[in-house]
C-alpha positions in Angstrom: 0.0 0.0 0.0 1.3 3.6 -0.7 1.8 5.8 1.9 1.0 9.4 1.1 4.3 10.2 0.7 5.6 7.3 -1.7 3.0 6.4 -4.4 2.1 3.2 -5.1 4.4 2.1 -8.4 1.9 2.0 -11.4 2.2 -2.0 -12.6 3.8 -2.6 -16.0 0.6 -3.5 -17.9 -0.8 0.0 -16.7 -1.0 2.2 -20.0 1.0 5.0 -20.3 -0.1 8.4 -18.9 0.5 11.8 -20.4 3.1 12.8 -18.4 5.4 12.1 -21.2 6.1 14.5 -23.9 6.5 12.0 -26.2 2.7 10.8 -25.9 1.2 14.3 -25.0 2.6 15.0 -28.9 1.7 11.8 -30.2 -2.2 12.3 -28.6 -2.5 15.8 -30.8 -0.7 15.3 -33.8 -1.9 15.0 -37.3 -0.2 15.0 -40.6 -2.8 16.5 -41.6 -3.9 19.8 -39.4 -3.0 22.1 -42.1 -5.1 20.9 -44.3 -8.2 20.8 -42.0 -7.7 24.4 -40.7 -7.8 25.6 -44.5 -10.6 23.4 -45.2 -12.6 24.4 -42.0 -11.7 28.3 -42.8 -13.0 27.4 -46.6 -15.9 26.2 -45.4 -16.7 29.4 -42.9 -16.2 31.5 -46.0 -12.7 32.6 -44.8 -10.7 31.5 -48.0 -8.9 35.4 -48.5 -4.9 34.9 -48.5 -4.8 37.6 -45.9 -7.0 37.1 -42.8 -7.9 39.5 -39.8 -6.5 38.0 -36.5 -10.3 38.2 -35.5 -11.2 36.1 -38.0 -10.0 33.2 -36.2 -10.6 34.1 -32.7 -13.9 32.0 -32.4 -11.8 29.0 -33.6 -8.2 28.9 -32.1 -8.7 29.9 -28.2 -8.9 26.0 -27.3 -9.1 27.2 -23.2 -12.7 27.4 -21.3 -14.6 30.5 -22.2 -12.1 31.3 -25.5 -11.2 34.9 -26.8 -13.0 36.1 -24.0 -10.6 35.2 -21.1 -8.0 35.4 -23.1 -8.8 39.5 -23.9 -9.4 39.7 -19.8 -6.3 38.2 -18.9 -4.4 40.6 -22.0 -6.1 43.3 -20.9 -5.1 42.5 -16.9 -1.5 41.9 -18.1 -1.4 44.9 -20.4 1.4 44.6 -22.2 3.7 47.0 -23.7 5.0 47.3 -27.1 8.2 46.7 -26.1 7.1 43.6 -24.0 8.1 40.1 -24.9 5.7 37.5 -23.6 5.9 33.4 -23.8 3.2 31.3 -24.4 3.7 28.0 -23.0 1.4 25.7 -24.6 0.4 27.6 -27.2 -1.7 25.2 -29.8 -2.2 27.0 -32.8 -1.2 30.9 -31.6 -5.0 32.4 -31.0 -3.8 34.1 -27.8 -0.6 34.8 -29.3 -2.4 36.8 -32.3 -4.8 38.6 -30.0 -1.6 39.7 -27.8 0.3 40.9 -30.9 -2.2 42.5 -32.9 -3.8 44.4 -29.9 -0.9 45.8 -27.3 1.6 45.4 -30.1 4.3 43.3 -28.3 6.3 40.4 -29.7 4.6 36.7 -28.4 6.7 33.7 -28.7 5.1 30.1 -28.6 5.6 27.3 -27.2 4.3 23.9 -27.8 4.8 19.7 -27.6 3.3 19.0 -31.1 5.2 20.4 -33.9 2.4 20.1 -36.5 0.7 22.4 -34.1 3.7 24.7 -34.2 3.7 25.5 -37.5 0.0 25.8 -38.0 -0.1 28.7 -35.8 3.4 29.8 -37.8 0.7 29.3 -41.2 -2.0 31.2 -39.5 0.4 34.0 -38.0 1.3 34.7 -41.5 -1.8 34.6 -43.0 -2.9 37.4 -40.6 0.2 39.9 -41.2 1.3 38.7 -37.4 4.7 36.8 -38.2 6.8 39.5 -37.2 5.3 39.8 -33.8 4.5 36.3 -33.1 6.9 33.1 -33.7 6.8 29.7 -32.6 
């Protein structure tokens, strides 16, 4: 029996938990995200080679209560231009847009899945937000 300050060792046949890096990226990834996001845009009437940053804020703020707590928690942080922020866990760079495009400052990403990674690089530059945001 484990005691609260030794858990009890998980037994070999357990499956794996996310813990690991390795299967947290495995768990998201898709060869093909790219594709869907252009498809799903397509399909939303979004198919312009340059797209507003609020274009996409209904679809890439994957957090509880979306673009809205994500503009609460900018506006409490209220960055300035000069202000470099990190985005650990980024997904596809909604926050990351809605930083840049709206205090200005430079966002940097940071993510397990690289297919994620550079769908928010795809959708950065699609919205004129590569300079200010990177992954």
């Amino acid at each position: 029996m484990a005691s609260p300050m030794r858990p009890a060792k998980r037994p070999s046949s357990a499956k794996p938990t996310m813990s690991d890096p390795a299967d947290v990226a495995r768990q998201y990834a898709t060869a093909s995200l790219l594709e869907r996001i252009d498809a799903a845009l397509a399909h939303a009437g979004l198919t312009a080679a340059r797209l507003d940053w609020r274009d996409l804020a209904p679809l890439d703020h994957f957090h509880s209560r979306g673009v809205a707590a994500t503009a609460e928690l900018a506006a409490a942080l209220a960055p300035e231009p000069e202000t470099h922020v990190i985005d650990v866990g980024c997904g596809v760079g909604g926050p990351a847009r809605l930083l840049a495009a709206t205090y200005g400052c430079r966002v940097t990403g940071i993510d397990l899945t690289p297919t994620v990674v550079e769908a928010a690089a795809h959708l950065s530059a699609r919205t004129g937000l590569s300079g200010r945001t990177r992954p």
